[in-house]
C-alpha positions in Angstrom: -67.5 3.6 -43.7 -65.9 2.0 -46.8 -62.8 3.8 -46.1 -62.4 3.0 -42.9 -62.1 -0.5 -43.8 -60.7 -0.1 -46.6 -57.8 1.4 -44.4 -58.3 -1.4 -41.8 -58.0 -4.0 -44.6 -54.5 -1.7 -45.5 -53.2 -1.7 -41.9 -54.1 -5.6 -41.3 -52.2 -6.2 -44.5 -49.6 -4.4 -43.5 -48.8 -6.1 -40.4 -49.4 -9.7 -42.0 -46.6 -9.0 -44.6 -44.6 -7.6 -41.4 -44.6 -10.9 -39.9 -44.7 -12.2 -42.8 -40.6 -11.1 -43.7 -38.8 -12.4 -40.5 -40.3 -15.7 -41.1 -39.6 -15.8 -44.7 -36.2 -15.0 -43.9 -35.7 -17.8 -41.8 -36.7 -20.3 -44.0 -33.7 -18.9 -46.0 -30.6 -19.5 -44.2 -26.7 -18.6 -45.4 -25.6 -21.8 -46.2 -21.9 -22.3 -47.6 -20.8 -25.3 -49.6 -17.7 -26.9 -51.3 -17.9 -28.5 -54.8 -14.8 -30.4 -55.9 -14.5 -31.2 -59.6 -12.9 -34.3 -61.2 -11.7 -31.8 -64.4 -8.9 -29.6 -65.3 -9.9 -25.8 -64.4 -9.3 -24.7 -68.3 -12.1 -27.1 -69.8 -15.4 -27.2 -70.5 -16.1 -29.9 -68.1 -15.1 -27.6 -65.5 -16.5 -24.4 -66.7 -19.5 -25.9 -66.3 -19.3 -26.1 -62.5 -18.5 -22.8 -62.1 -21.3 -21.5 -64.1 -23.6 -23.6 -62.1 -22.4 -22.5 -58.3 -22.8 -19.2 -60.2 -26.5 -19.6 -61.2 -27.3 -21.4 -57.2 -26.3 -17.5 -56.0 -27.9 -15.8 -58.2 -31.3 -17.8 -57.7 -31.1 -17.6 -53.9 -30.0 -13.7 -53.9 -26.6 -15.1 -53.1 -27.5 -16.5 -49.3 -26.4 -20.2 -50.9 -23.0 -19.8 -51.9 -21.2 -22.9 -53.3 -17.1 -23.0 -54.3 -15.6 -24.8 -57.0 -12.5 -26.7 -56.3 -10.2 -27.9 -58.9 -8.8 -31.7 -59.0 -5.8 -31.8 -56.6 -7.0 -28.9 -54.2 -9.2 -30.6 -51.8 -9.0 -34.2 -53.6 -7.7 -36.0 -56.4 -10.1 -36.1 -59.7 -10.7 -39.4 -59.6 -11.4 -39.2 -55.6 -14.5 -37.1 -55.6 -17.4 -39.5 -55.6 -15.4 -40.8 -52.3 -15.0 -37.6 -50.9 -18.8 -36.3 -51.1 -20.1 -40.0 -50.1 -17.3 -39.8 -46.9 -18.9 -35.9 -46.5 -15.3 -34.3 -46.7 -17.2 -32.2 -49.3 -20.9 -31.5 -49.2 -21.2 -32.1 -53.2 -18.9 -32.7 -56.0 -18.8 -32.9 -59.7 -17.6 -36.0 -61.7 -18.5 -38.8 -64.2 -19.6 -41.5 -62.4 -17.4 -44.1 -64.8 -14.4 -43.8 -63.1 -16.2 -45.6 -60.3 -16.9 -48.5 -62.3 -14.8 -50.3 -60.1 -16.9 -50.2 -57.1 -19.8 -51.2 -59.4 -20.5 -51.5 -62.9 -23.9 -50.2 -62.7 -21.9 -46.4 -61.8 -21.9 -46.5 -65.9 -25.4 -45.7 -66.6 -25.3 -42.3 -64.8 -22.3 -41.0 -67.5 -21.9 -43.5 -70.3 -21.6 -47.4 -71.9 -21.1 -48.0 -74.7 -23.0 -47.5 -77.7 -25.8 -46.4 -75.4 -28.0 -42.9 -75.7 -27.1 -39.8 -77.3 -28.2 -36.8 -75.0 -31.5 -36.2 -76.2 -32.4 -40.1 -75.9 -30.4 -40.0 -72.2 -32.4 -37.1 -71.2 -35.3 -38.8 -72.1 -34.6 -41.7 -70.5 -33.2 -40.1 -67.1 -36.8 -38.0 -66.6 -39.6 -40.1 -68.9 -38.2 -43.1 -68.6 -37.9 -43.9 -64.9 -33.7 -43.8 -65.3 -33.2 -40.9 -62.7 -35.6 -43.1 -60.2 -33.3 -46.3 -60.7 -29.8 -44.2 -60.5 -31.0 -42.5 -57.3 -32.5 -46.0 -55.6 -29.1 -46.6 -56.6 -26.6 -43.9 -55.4 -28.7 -44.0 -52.1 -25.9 -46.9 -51.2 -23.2 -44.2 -51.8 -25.2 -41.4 -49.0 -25.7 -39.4 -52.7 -28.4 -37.2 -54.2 -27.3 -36.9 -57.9 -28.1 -34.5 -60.2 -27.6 -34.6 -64.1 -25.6 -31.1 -64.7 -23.8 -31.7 -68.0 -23.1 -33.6 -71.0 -20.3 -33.4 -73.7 -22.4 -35.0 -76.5 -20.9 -37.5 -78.5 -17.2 -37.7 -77.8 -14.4 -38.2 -79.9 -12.2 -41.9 -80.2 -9.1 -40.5 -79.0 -5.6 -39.7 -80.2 -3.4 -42.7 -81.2 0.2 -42.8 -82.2 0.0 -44.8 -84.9 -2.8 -45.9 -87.6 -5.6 -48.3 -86.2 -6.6 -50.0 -88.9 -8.2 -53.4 -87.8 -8.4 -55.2 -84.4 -5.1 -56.3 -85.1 -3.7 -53.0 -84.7 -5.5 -52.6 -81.1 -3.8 -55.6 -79.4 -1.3 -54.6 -76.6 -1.9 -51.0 -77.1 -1.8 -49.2 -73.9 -4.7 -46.5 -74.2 -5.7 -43.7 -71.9 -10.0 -44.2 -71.8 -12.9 -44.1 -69.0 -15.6 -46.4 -68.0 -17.1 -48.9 -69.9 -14.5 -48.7 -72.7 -11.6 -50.2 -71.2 -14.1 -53.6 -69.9 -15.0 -53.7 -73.7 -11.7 -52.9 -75.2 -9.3 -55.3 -72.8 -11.1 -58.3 -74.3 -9.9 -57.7 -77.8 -6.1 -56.6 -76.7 -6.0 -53.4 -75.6 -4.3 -52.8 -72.3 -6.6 -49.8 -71.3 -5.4 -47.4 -68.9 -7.0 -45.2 -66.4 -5.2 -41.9 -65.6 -6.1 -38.5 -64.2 -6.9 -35.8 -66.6 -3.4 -34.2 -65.6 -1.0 -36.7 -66.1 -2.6 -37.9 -69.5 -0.2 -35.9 -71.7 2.7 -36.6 -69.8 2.5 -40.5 -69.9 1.2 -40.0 -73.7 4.2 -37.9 -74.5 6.8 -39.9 -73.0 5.2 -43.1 -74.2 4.0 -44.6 -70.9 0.8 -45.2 -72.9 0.3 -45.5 -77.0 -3.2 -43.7 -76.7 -5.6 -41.3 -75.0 -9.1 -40.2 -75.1 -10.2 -37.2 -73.4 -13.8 -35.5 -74.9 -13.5 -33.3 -78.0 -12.2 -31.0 -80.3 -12.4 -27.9 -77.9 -10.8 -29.9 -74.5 -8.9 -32.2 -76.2 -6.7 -28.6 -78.0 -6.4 -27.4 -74.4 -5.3 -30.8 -73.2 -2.6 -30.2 -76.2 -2.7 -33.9 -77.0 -1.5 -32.8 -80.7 1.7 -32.7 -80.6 2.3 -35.9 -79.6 -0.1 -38.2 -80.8 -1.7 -37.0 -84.3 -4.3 -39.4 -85.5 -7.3 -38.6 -84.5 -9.8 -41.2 -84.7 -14.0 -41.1 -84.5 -16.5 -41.9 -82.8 -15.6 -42.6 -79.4 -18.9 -45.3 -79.6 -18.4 -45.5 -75.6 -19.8 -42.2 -75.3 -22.3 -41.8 -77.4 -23.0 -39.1 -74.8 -21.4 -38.4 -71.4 -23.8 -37.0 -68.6 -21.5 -34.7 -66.3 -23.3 -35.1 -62.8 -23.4 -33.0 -59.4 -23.1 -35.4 -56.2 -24.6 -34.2 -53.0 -23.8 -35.6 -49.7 -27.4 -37.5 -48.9 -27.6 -35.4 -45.4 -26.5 -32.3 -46.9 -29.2 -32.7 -49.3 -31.8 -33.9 -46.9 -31.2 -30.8 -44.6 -31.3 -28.3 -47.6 -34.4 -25.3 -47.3 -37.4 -26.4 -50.3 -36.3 -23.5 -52.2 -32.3 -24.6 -52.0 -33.3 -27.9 -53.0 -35.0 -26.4 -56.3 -32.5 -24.1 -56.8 -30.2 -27.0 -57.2 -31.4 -29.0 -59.2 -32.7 -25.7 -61.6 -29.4 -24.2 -61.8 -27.9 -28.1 -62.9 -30.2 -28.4 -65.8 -29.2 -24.6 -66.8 -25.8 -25.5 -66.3 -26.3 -28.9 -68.4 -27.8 -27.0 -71.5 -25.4 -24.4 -71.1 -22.2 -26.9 -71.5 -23.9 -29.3 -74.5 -24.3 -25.8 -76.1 -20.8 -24.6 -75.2 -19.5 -27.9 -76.7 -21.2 -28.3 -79.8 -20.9 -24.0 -80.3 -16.6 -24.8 -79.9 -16.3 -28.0 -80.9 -16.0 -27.1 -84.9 -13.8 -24.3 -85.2 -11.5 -26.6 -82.7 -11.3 -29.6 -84.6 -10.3 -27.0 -87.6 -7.4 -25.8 -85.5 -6.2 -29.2 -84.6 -6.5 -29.8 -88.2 -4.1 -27.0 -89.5 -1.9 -28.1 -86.7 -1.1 -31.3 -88.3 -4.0 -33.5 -86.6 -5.1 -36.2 -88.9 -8.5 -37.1 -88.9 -9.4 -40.6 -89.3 -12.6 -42.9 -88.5 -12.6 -46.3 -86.5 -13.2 -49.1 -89.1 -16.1 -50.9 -89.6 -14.3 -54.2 -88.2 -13.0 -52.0 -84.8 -16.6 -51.0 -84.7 -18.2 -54.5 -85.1 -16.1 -56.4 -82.9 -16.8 -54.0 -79.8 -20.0 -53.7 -80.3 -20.7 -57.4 -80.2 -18.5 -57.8 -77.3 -19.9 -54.5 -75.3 -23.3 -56.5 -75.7 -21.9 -60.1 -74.3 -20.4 -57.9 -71.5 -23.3 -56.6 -70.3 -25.4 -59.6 -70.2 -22.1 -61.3 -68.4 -22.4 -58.9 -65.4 -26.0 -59.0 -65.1 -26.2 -62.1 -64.6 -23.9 -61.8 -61.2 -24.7 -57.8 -60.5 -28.6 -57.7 -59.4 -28.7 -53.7 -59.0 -26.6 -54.0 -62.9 -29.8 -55.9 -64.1 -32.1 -53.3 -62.2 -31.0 -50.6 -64.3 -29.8 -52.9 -67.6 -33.3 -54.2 -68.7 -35.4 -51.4 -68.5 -32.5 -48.9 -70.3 -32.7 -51.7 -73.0 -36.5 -51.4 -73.5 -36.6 -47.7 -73.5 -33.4 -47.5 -76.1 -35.0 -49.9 -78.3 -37.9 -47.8 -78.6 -35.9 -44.8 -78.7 -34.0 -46.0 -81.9 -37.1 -46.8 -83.3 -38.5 -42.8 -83.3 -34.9 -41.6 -84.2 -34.2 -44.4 -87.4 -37.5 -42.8 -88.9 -37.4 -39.1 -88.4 -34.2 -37.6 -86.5 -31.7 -39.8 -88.8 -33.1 -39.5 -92.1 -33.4 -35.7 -91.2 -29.9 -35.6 -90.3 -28.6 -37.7 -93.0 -30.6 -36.2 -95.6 -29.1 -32.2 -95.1 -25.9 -33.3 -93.8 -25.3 -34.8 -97.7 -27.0 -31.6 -99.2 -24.9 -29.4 -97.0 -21.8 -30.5 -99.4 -23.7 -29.2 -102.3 -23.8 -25.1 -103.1 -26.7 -23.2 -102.8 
């Protein structure tokens, strides 16, 4: 008697996972995507794209494919956040300061200045009620978005000549992103926004003086070297730069459960993978560019001073006229102040403390 149902039980289970695979299956369609990247195809930046629409089909046993697109074959780089919102693409990726001019508040999804380092923007984006705000935000663009990278802190940029005071910034024609170029034009600079690709061109021809890109690693692929050797540090705009995956709002909405998750799992693999990537090349780079004839200098305490200052006055200016600015401005402020707090007392010292001793031999 026990076997008999025990082999009924069988049989009954049997036929439940039978109906059970056809319907699983159709909650798992083929679904087929374009991604469009705002960076150069031999970067970092751009690496990191791939390896994320490589991770979507591997997660989904490849029935959600998703293909990368360099700047220029589908759209410009500086036309993707357009292109995803317009749904010419379903999702793209980009750094949301080169849309600073549609509104400032674009910033806080990448970087401003003197802001969060990635641990502190990290923090901030999924304790801290950030990635709530950007999305009630983004919402007026038809766009999910997704944090999927970040280049840690960047570096100043490569200059022509010294910089040795404010002095030395005024009419200087620099190549920089986002927030730095608002901060910078109101001490002299004439700042410059530029595709990635036609950065070395105008630098070497000297359309522009200057040019920031990221880092050691993409900044010796961008070749920017050989035609503008001082290197100056830290680029204190981007005290970290959040890479982010747009999705068209419908594309997103329509998306299986499971897609959805696979998203947003394979952009946080792909985000730890790049910060890794970056600060695993980044060293033996900036010793290349070195023993290429790079010169290595540090933005001076005046340069420093004076844009800090005037990064703060900025932001308060276009609060008080920007209401969705303000949204996102005053509780970032609270939660960084805290966040400085915690890091003055442990991470810094930490850091400060071995970074000194590493000097020393052992």
């Amino acid at each position: 008697m026990q076997r008999r149902r025990f082999l009924a039980g069988a049989v009954t289970a049997a036929g439940a996972s039978a109906l059970a695979r056809p319907a699983i299956a159709q909650t798992t369609p083929e679904v087929r995507w374009r991604l469009t990247s705002s960076f150069p195809k031999n970067t970092i930046l751009y690496f990191g794209a791939d390896y994320l629409v490589k991770r979507v089909a591997e997660l989904t046993s490849g029935k959600f494919q998703i293909q990368a697109f360099g700047p220029g074959e589908i759209v410009p780089a500086l036309q993707v956040l357009d292109a995803v919102q317009n749904g010419t693409v379903e999702c793209g990726s980009s750094a949301s300061y080169y849309y600073l001019g549609k509104d400032m508040t674009f910033g806080f999804d990448c970087a401003v200045p003197f802001g969060l380092n990635v641990r502190q923007q990290n923090a901030w984006l999924y304790h801290g009620g950030g990635l709530d705000l950007l999305r009630q935000f983004f919402k007026n663009y038809n766009i999910h978005n997704i944090p999927s990278g970040n280049t840690g802190t960047q570096m100043g940029g490569w200059f022509r000549k010294e910089i040795k005071s404010v002095d030395d910034l005024k009419g200087l024609k620099f190549r920089c992103s986002g927030f730095a170029g608002q901060v910078l034009s109101r001490i002299g600079v004439v700042p410059q926004l530029i595709g990635a690709g036609d950065v070395y061109p105008a630098l070497e021809r000297g359309a522009i003086d200057a040019a920031e890109w990221v880092g050691p690693y993409d900044d010796e692929k961008m070749g920017f070297y050989k035609v503008a050797k001082y290197y100056y540090y830290p680029g204190w705009w981007e005290g970290s730069a959040q890479v982010s995956t747009y999705v068209h709002l419908k594309e997103w909405e329509a998306l299986p459960a499971q897609y959805k998750v696979a998203l947003e799992a394979a952009c946080a693999d792909a985000a730890g993978w790049m910060l890794s990537r970056f600060d695993a090349e980044n060293p033996p780079a900036l010793r290349r560019l070195l023993a290429n004839g790079a010169v290595l200098r540090p933005f001076s305490r005046e340069i420093m001073t004076a844009c800090y200052e005037t990064a703060f006055q900025l932001y308060h200016e276009i609060a008080s006229s920007n209401p969705q600015f303000k949204a996102v401005l005053e509780p970032w402020l609270k939660f960084r102040e805290e966040e400085y707090l915690w890091f003055r007392v442990a991470e810094n010292s930490f850091d400060n403390f071995v970074y000194s001793q590493s000097q020393k031999k052992t």
